[in-house]
N, C-alpha and C positions, 0 to 999 in steps of 0.2 A: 251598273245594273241596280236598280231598285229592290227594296225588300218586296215591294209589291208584284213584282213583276213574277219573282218564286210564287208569291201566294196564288195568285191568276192561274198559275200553271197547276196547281194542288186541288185547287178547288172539287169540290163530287161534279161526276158525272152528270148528264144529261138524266131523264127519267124514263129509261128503258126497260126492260125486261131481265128481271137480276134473279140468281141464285137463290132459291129458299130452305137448302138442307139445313138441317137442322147442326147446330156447333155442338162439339162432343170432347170427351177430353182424355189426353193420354196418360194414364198413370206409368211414370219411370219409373218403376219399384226401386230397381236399382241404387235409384239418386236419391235417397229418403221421399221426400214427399212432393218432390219435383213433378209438376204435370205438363204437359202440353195440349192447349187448344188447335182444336181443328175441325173444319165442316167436310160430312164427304156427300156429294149427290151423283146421280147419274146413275147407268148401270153397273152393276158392279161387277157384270160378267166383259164388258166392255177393255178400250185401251185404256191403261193407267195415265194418269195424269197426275203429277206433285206441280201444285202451286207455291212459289219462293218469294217473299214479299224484300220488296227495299226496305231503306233504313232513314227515318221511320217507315211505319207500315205496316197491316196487318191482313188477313185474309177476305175483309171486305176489297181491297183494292182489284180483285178480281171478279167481284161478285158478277158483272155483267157478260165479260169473256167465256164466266162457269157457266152463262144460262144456257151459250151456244153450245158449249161442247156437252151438258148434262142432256141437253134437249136432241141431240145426234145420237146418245149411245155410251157416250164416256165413261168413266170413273173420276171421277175428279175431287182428288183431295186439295184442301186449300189450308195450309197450316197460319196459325199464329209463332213467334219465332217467341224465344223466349226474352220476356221484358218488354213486347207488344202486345197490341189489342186486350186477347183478354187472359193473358198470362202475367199476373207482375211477376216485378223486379225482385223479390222474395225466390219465385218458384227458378225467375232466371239466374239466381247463381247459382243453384241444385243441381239445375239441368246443364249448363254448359257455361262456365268462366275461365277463364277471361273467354269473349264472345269474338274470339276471331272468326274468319270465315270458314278458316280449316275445323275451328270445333262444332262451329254452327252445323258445318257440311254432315258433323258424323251423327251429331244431333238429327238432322232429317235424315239420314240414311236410318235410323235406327228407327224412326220411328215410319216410312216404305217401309223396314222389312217387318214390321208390324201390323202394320194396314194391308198391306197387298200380298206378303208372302216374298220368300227368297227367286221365286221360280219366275217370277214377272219380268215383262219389260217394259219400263217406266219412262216417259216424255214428263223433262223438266220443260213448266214454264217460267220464266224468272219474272222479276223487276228492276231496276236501280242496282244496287246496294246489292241485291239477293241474286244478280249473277253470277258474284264473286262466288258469291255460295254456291251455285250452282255447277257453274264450272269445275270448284274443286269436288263435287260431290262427283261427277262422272270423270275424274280422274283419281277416283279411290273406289270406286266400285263399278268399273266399266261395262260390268255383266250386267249390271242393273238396268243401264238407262240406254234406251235407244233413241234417242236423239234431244235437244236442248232448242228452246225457242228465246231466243234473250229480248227482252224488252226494255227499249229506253235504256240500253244496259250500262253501267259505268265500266271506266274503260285497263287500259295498261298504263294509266297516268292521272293523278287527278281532276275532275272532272269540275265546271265551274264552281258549282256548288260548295268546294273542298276550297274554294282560295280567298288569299290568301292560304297554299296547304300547309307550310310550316309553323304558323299560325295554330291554323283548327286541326292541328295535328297533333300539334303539343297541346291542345286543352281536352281533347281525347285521351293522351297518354298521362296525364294530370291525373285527371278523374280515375284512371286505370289503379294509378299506383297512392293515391293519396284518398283515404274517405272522409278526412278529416279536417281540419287547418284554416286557418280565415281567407286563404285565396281560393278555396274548394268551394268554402261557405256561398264567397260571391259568383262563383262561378255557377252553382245551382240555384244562385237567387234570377242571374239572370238568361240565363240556359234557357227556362223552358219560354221564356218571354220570346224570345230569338226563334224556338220551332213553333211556336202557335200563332206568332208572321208569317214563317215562311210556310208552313206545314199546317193549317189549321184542325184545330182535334185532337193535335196531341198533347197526352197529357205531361206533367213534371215529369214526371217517373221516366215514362217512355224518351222524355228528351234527353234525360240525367245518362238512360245505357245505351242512348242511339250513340251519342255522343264516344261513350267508351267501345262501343263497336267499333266507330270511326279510329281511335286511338290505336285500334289493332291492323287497320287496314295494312297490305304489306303486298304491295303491288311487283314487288321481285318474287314474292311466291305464286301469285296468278300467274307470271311467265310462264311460270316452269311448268306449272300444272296444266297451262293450254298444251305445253309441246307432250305430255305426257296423255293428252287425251287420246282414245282409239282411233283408229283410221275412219274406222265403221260409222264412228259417232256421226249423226245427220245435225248439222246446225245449222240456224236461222238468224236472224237480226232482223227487228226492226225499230225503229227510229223515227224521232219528229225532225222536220225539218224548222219547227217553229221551237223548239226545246230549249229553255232557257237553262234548266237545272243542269241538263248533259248535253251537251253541246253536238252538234252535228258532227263535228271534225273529234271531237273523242270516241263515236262510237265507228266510225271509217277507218279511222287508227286500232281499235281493234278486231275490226273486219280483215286490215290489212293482216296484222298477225294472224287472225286463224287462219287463212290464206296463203300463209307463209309456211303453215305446217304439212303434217300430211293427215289431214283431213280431205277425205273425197268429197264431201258435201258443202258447204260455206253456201248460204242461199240468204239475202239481204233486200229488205223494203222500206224504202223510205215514204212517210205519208204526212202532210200538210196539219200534224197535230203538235204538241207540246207535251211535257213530262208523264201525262197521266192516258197516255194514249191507250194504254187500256181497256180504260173507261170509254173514252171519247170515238174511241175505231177498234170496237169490241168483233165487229161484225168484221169489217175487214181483216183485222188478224187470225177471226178463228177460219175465213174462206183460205191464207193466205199459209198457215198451220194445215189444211187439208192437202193442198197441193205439195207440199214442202217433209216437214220435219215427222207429220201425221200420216204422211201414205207410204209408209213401211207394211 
């Protein structure tokens, strides 16, 4: 597979009707001077919504999905993670280091119960990369979230994107533990060259901590964390059949699992798009979110 053929899949959106709330930012007091970006639109007496972006990726990547749901009634938050969009690398080690999925998870959990209140029930919708996130977030605050919508989701194995994985596994766990040294050096020289092919728009920065996000990934604790989800939880998939990044048969494989568990809901749609399906079947997924993981 060609570099190009990721790019083609990354590319923006069609020129629809997108999101215009305004981006707002969260002060961590906690974390010294750590902030997180986020837009919220919709109503705000409406059903909660957390937007979870992949990796890279940031809260634009939903912009057109948010117009549906902000224009129905919603609440819709759409976060920047940290060391995305418009949060650098600075505020993301404040906010959450090393950036695995389980710290990312308490990261957005913390900052739902800041937006919305303890009392809410919150519908994650994912990306990529930010299912991982996702999933373990409604397996550590299962009161929180009433059901998950995964999109293009990566899976219980890694997904094209990742291979070579022991490879770009090890130059994720590099960057983790080395800030330093002449193979870091070139390793940052030609990193962001590598995601502004395959991912265009993104910047150094974002490539240098997608990169060590990656280095965390740890696919024997997604296991566990699916089987620990609630019964109650309503989940959804959907899927490009044309998906070059996550491959069709990774995201079936973990259809298969949540299916395996005892979840009563598992609800799955496949649609003739590619990695940013999103963007591209904005309308279809929010009709397909109505029916599904949204009509609780």
């Amino acid at each position: 597979m060609s570099w190009s053929s990721f790019s083609r899949q990354t590319m923006r959106g069609p020129k629809l009707p997108m999101s215009k709330a305004p981006v707002l930012h969260l002060p961590f007091v906690d974390r010294v001077s750590g902030r997180l970006s986020y837009a919220r639109g919709g109503n705000e007496q409406g059903k909660k919504v957390i937007c979870v972006h992949g990796c890279p990726g940031s809260m634009m990547d939903f912009k057109y999905l948010a117009w549906h749901l902000e224009e129905n009634a919603y609440d819709v938050v759409r976060l920047d993670f940290p060391g995305h969009g418009q949060n650098g690398s600075a505020d993301a080690r404040l906010i959450s280091d090393p950036p695995s999925a389980e710290g990312l998870a308490k990261v957005v959990i913390e900052a739902c119960l800041d937006i919305f209140g303890s009392k809410s029930q919150i519908l994650i919708v994912s990306h990529s990369l930010g299912s991982h996130v996702a999933l373990h977030m409604a397996a550590m605050r299962p009161e929180l979230f009433s059901g998950i919508l995964l999109l293009a989701p990566a899976g219980i194995s890694p997904h094209r994107a990742l291979q070579p994985w022991p490879f770009v596994g090890a130059i994720g766990r590099h960057l983790v533990k080395y800030d330093t040294g002449i193979l870091t050096s070139i390793i940052k020289l030609i990193l962001p060259y590598l995601y502004r092919v395959m991912f265009p728009g993104t910047s150094g920065a974002e490539a240098i901590y997608s990169q060590r996000r990656i280095g965390y990934l740890d696919f024997d604790s997604l296991a566990v964390a699916i089987d620990r989800l609630h019964p109650a939880l309503q989940v959804a998939v959907v899927y490009g059949t044309a998906d070059s990044v996550v491959l069709p048969v990774t995201c079936e494989e973990l259809l298969r699992k949540l299916r395996s568990t005892h979840l009563q809901v598992v609800e799955s749609l496949a649609v003739s798009g590619g990695h940013t399906l999103q963007k591209t079947h904005a309308k279809d997924i929010y009709d397909f979110m109505r029916q599904t993981v949204s009509k609780l």
